[in-house]
N, CA, C and O of each residue as an XYZ file, in Angstrom:
680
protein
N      -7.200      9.530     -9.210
C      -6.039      9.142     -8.434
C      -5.572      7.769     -8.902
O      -6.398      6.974     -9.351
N      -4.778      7.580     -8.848
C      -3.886      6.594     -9.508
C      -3.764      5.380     -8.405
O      -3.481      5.559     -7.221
N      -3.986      4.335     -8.915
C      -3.898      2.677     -7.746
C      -2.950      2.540     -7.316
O      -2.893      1.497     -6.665
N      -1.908      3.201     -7.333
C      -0.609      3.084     -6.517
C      -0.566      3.719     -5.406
O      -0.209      3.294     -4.307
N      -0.965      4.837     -5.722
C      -1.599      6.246     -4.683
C      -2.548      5.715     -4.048
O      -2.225      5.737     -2.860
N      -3.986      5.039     -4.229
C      -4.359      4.681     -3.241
C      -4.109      3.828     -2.560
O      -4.367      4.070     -1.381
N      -3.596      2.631     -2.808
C      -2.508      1.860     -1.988
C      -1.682      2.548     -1.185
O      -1.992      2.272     -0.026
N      -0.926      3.187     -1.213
C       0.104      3.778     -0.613
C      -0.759      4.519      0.318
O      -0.964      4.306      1.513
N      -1.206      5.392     -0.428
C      -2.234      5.921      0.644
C      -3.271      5.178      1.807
O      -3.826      5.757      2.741
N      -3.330      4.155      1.561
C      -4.153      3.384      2.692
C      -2.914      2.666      3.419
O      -2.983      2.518      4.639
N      -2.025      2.309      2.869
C      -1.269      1.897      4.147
C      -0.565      2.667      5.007
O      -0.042      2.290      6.056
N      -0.560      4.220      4.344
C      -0.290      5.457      5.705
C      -1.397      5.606      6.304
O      -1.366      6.153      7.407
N      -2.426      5.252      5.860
C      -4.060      5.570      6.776
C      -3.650      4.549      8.058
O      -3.927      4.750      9.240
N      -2.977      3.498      7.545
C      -3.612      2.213      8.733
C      -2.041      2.434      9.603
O      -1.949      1.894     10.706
N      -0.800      3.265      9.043
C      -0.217      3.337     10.009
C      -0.322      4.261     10.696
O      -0.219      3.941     11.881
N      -0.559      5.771     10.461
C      -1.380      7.207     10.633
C      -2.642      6.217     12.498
O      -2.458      6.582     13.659
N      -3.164      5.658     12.293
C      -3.816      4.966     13.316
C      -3.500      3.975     13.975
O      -4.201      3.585     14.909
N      -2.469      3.427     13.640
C      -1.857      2.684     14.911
C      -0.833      3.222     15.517
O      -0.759      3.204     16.745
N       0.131      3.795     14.726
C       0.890      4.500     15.634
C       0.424      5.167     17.149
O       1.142      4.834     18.092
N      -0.554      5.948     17.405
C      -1.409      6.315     18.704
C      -1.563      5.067     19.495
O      -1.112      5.020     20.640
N      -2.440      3.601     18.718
C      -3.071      2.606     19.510
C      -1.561      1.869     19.607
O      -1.618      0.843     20.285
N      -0.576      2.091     19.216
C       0.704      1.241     19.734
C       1.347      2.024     20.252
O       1.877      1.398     21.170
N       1.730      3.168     20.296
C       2.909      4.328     21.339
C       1.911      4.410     22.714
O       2.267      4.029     23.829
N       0.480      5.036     22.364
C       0.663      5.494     23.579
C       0.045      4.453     24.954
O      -0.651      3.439     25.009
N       0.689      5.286     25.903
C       0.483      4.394     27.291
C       2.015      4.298     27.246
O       2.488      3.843     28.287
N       3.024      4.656     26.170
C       4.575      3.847     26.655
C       4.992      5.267     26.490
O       4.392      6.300     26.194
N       6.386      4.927     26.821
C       7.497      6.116     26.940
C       7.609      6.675     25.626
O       8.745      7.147     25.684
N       7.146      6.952     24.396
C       6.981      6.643     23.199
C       6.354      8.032     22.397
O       6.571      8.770     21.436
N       5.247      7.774     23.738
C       3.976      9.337     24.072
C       3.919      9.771     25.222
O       3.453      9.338     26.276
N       4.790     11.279     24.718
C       5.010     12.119     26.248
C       3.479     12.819     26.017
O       2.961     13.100     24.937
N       2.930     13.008     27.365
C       2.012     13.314     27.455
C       2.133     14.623     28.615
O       2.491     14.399     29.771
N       1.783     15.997     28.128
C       1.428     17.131     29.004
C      -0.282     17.830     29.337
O      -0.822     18.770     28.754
N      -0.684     17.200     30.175
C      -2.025     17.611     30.628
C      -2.280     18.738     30.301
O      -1.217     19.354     30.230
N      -3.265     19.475     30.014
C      -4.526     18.528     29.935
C      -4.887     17.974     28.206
O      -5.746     17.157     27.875
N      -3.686     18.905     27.088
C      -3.810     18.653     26.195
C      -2.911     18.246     25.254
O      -3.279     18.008     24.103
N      -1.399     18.101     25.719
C      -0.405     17.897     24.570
C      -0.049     16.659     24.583
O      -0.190     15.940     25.573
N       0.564     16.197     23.234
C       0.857     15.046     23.870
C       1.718     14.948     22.051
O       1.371     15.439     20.977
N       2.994     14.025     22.466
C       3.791     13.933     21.219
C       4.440     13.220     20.744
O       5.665     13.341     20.734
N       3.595     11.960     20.038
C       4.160     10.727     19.687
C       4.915     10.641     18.811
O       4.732     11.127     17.695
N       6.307      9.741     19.317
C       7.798      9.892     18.133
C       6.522      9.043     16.877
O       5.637      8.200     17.022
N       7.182     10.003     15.433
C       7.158      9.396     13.945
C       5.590      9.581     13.965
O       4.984      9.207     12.961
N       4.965     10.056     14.886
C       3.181     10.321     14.425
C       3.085     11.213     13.423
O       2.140     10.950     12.679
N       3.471     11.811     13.231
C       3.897     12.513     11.984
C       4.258     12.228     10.692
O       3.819     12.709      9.648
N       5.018     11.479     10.851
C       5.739     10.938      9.477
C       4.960     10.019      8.376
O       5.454      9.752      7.281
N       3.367      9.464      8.913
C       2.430      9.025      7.820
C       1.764     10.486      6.892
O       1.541     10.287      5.697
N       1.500     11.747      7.402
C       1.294     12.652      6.997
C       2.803     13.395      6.155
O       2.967     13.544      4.944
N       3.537     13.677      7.034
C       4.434     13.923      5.966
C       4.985     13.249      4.966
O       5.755     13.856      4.221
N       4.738     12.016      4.770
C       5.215     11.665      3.556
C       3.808     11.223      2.446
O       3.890     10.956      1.247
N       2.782     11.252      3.156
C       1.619     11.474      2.508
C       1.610     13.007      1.505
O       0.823     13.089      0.562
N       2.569     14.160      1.843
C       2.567     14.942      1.226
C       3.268     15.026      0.035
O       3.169     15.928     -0.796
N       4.031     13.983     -0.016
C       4.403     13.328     -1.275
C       4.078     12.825     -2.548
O       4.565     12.876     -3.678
N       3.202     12.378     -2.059
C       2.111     11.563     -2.907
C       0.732     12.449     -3.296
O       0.241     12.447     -4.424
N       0.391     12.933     -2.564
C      -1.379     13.838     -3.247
C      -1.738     14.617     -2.336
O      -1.111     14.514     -1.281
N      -2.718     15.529     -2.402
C      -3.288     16.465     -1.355
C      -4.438     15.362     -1.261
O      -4.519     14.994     -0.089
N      -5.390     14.680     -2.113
C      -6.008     13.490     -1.410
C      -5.793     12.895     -0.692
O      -6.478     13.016      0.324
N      -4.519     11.663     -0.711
C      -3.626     11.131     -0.133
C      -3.099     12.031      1.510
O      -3.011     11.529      2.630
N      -2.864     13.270      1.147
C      -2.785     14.120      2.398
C      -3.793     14.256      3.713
O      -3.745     14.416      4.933
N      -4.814     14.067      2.535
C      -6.274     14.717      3.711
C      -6.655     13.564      4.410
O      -6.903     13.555      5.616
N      -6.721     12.262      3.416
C      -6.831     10.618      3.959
C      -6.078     10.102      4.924
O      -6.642      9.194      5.536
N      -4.780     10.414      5.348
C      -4.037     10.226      6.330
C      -4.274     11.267      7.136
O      -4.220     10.592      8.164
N      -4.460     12.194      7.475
C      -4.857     13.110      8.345
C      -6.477     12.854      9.268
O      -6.751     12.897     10.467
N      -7.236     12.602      8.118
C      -8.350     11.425      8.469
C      -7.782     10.459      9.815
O      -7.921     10.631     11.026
N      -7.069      9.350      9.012
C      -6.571      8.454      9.733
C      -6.048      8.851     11.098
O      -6.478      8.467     12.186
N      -5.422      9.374     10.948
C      -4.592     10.481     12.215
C      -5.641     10.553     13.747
O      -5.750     10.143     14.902
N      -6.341     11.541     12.525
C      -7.227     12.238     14.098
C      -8.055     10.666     14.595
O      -7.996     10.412     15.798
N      -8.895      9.528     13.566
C      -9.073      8.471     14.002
C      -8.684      7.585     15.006
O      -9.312      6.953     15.856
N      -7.383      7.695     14.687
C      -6.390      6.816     15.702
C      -6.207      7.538     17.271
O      -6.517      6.996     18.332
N      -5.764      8.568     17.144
C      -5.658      9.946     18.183
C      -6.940     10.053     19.334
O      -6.960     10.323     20.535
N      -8.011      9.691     18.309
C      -9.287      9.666     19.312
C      -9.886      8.664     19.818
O     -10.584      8.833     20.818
N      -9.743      7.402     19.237
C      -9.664      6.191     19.991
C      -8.634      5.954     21.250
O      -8.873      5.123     22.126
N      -7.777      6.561     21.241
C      -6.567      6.218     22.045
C      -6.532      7.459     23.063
O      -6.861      7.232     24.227
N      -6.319      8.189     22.854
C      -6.179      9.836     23.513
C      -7.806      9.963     23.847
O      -8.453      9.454     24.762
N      -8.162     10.715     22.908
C      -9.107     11.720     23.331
C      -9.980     12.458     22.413
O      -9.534     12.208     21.294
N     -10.961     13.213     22.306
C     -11.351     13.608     21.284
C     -10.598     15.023     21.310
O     -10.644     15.601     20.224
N     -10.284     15.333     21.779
C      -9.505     16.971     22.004
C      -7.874     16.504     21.121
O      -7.553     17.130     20.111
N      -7.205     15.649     21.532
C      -6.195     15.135     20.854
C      -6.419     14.431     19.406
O      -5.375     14.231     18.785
N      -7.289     14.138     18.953
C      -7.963     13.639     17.726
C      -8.430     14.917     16.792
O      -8.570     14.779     15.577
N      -8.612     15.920     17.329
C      -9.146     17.285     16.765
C      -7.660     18.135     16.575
O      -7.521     19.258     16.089
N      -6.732     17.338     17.052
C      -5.307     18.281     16.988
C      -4.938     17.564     15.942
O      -4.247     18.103     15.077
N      -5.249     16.486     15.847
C      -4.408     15.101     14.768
C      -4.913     15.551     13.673
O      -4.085     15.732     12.780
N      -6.949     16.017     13.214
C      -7.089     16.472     11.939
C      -6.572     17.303     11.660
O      -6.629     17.395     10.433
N      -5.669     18.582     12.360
C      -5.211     19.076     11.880
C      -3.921     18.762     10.324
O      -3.636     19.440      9.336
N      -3.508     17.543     10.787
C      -2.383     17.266      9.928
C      -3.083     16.799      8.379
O      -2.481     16.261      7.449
N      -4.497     17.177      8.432
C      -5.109     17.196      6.787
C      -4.797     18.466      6.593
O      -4.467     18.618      5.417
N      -4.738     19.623      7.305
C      -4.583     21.110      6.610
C      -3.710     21.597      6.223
O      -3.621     22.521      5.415
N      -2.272     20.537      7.224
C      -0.778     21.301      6.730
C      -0.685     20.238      5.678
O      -0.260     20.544      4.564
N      -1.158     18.656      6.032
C      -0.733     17.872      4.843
C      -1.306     18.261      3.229
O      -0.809     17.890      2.166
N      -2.256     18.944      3.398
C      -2.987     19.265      2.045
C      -1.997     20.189      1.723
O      -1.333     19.959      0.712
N      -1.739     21.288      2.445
C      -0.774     22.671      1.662
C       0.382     21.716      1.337
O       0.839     21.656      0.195
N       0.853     20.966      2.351
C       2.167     20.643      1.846
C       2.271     20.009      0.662
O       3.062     20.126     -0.273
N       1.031     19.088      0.925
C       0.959     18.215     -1.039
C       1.238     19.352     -2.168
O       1.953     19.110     -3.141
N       0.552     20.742     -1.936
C      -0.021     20.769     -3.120
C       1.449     22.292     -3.429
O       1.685     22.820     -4.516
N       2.073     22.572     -2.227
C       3.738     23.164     -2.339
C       4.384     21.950     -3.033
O       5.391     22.194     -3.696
N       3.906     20.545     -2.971
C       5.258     19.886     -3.599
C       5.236     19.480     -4.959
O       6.177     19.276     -5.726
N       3.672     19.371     -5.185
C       3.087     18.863     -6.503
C       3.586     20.109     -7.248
O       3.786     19.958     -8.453
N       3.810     21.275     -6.732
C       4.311     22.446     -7.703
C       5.817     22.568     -7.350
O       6.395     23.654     -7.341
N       6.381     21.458     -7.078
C       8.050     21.446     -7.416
C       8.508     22.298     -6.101
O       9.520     22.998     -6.140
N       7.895     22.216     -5.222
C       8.720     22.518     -3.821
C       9.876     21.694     -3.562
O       9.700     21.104     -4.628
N      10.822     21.172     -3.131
C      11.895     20.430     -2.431
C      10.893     19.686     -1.143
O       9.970     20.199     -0.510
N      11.390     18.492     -1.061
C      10.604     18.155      0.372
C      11.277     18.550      1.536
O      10.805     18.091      2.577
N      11.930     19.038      1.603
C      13.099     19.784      2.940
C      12.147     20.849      3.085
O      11.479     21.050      4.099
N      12.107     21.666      1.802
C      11.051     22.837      2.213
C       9.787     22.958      2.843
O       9.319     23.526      3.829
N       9.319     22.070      1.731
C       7.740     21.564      2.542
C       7.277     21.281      3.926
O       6.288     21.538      4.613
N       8.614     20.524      4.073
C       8.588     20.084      5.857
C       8.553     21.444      6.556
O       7.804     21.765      7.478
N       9.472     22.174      5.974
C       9.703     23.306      7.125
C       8.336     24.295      6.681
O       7.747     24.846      7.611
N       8.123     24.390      6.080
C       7.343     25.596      5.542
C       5.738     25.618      6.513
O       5.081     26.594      6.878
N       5.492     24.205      6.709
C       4.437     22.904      6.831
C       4.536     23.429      8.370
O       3.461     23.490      8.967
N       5.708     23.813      9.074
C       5.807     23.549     10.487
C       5.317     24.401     11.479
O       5.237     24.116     12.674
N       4.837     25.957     10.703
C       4.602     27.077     11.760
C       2.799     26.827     11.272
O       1.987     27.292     12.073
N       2.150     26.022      9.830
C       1.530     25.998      9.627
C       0.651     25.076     10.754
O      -0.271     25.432     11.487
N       1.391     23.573     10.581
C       0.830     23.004     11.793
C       0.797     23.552     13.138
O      -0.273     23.583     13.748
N       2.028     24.050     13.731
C       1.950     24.317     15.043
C       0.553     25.223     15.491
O      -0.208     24.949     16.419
N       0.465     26.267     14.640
C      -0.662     27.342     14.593
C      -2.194     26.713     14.527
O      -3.194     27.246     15.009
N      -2.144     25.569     13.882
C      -3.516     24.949     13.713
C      -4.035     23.941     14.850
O      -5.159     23.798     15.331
N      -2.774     23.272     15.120
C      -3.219     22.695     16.928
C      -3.536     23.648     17.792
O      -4.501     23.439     18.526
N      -2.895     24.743     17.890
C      -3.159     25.380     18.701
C      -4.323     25.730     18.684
O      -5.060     25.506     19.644
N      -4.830     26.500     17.330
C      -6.518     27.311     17.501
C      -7.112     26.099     17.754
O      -7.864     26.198     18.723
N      -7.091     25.249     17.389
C      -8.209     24.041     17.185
C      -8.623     23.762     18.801
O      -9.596     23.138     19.225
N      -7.685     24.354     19.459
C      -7.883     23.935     21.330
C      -8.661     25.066     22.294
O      -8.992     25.022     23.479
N      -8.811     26.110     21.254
C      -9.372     27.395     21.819
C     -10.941     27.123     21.752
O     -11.657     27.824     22.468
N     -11.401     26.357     21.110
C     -12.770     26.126     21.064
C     -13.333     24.870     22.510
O     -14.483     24.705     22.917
N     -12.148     24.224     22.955
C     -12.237     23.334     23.699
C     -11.715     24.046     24.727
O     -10.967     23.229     25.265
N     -11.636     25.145     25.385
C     -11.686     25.988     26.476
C     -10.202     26.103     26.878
O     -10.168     26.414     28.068
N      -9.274     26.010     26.494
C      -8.037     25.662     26.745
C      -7.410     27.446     26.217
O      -7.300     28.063     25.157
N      -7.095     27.738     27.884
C      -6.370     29.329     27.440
C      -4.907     29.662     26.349
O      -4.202     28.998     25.590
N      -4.961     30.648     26.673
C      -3.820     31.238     25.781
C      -1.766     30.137     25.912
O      -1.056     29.481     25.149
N      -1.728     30.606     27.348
C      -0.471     29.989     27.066
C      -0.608     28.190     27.076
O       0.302     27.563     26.532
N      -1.575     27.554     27.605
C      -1.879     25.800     26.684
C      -1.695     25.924     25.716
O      -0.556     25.585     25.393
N      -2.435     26.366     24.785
C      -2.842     26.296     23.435
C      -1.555     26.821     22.645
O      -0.928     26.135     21.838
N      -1.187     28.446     23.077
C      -0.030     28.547     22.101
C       1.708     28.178     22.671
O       2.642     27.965     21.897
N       1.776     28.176     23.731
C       3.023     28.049     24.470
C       3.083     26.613     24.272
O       3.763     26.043     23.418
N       2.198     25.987     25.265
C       3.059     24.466     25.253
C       2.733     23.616     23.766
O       3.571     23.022     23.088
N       1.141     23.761     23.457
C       0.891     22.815     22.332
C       1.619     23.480     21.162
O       2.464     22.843     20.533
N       1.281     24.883     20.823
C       1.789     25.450     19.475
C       3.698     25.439     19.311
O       4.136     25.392     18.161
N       4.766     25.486     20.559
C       5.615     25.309     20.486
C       6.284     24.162     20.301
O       7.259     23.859     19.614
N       5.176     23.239     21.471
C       5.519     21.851     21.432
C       5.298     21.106     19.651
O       6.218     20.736     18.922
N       4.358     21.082     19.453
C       4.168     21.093     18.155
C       4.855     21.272     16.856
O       4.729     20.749     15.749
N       5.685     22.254     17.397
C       6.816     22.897     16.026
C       7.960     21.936     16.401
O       8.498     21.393     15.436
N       8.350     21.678     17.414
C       9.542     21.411     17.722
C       9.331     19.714     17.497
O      10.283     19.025     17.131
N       7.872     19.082     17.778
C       7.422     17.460     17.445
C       7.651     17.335     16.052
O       8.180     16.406     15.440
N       7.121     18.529     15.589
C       6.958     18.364     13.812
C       8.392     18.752     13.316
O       8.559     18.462     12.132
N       9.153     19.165     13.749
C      10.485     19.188     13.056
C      11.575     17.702     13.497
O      12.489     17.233     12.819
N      11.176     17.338     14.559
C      11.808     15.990     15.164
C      11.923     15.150     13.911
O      12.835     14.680     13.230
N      10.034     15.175     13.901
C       9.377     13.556     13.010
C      10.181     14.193     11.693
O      11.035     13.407     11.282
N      10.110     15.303     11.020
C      10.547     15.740      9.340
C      11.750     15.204      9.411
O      12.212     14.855      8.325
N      12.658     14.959     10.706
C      14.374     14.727     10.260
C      14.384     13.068     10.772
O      15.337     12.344     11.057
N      12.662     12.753     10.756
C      12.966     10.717     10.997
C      11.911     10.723      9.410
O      11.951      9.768      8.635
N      11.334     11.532      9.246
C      10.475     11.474      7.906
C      11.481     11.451      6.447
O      11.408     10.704      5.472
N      12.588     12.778      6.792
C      13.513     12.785      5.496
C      14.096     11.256      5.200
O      14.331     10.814      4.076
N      14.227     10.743      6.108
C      15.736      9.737      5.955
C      14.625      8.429      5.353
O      15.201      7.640      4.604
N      13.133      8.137      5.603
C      12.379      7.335      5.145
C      12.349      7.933      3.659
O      12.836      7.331      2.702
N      11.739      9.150      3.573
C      12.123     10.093      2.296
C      12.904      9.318      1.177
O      12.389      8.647      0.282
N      14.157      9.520      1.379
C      15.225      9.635      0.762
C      14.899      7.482      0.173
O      14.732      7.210     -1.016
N      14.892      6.625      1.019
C      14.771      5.910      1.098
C      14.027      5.205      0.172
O      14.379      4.144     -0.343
N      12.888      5.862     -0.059
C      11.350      5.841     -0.674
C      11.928      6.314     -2.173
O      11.683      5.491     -3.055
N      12.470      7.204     -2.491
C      12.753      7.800     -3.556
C      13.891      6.703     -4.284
O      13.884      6.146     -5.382
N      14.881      6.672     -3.113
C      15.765      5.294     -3.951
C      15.291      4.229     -4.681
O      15.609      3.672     -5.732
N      14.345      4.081     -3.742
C      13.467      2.521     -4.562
C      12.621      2.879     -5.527
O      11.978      2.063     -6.186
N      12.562      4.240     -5.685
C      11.400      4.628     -6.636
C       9.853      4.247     -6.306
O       8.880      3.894     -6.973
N      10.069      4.445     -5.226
C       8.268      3.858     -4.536
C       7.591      5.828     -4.302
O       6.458      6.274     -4.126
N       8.748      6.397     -4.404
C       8.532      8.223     -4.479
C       9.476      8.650     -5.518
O      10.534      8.097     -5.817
N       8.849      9.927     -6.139
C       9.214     10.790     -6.845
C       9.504     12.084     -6.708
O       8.567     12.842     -6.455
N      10.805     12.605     -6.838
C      11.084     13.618     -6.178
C      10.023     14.805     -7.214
O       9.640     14.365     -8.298
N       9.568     16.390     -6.778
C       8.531     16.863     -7.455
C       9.350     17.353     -8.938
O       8.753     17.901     -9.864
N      10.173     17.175     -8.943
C      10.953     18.133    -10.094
C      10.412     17.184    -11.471
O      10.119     17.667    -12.565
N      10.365     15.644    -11.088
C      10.271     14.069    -11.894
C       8.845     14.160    -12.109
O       8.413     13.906    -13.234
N       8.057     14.491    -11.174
C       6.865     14.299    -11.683
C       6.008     14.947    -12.500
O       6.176     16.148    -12.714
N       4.957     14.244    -13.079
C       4.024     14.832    -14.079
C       3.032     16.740    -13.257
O       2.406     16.922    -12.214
N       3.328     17.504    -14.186
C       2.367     18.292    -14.050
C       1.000     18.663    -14.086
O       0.795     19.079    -15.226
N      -0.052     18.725    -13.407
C      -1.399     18.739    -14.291
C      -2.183     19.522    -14.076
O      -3.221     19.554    -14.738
């Protein structure tokens, strides 16, 4: 992995974990008992981690559930690793010349589906798990992708990102 990448990648780790220890408790993080909960742009260190590497992906997803479980909960921290499983597919759809518009969306029934099971082991019935978290979820993760694109786009101007078409194959 390349020293730019891990740079980059550690400073989505350290925002990936504060985002939780700074939103929640405020209007910021809506919170639905006993398990949802949906912090604006918590997302957006993982999705644009999918930019950069499926390493880079899994390391912020790391970070994620870290932050999530210091702050929340361990049940909400086990929803947050999820965003290593969609962030890994999504890296590795973009590293093969996906569009990042796509990725986001493609990324979104993937995540929603993975919070959800991940809550079935923590006793949480059918309509928790897939109604409020798995819907809620799709609809959080498409929010953050249209505050994620516009950082996106941003990132790419400055050349601090590479759109996948530019980058090296390997």
């Amino acid at each position: 992995m390349k020293t730019k990448n891990i740079v980059i990648g550690g400073m989505l780790t350290g925002l990936a974990i504060m985002i939780p220890l700074i939103f929640g408790g405020t209007p910021l993080m809506i919170v639905i008992p006993p398990g949802f909960t949906a912090t604006i742009a918590s997302h957006l260190p993982s999705m644009l981690a999918m930019a950069i590497s499926p390493g880079v992906a899994l390391m912020v997803g790391i970070g994620s559930a870290l932050g999530f479980t210091l702050r929340v909960s361990a049940v909400v921290g086990a929803r947050a690793l999820t965003h290593s499983v969609f962030g890994g597919i999504g890296a590795l759809a973009y590293k093969n010349g996906m569009p990042f518009w796509a990725v986001l969306l493609i990324t979104a029934p993937i995540h929603a589906i993975s919070e959800a099971l991940i809550l079935l082991p923590f006793g949480f019935d059918f309509h928790q798990a897939f109604v409020v978290t798995g819907i809620g979820t799709a609809i959080h993760h498409l929010i953050d992708s249209a505050v994620t694109i516009t950082v996106y786009q941003s990132l790419i101007h400055l050349s601090i990102l590479r759109k996948p078409s530019l980058q090296k194959r390997s």
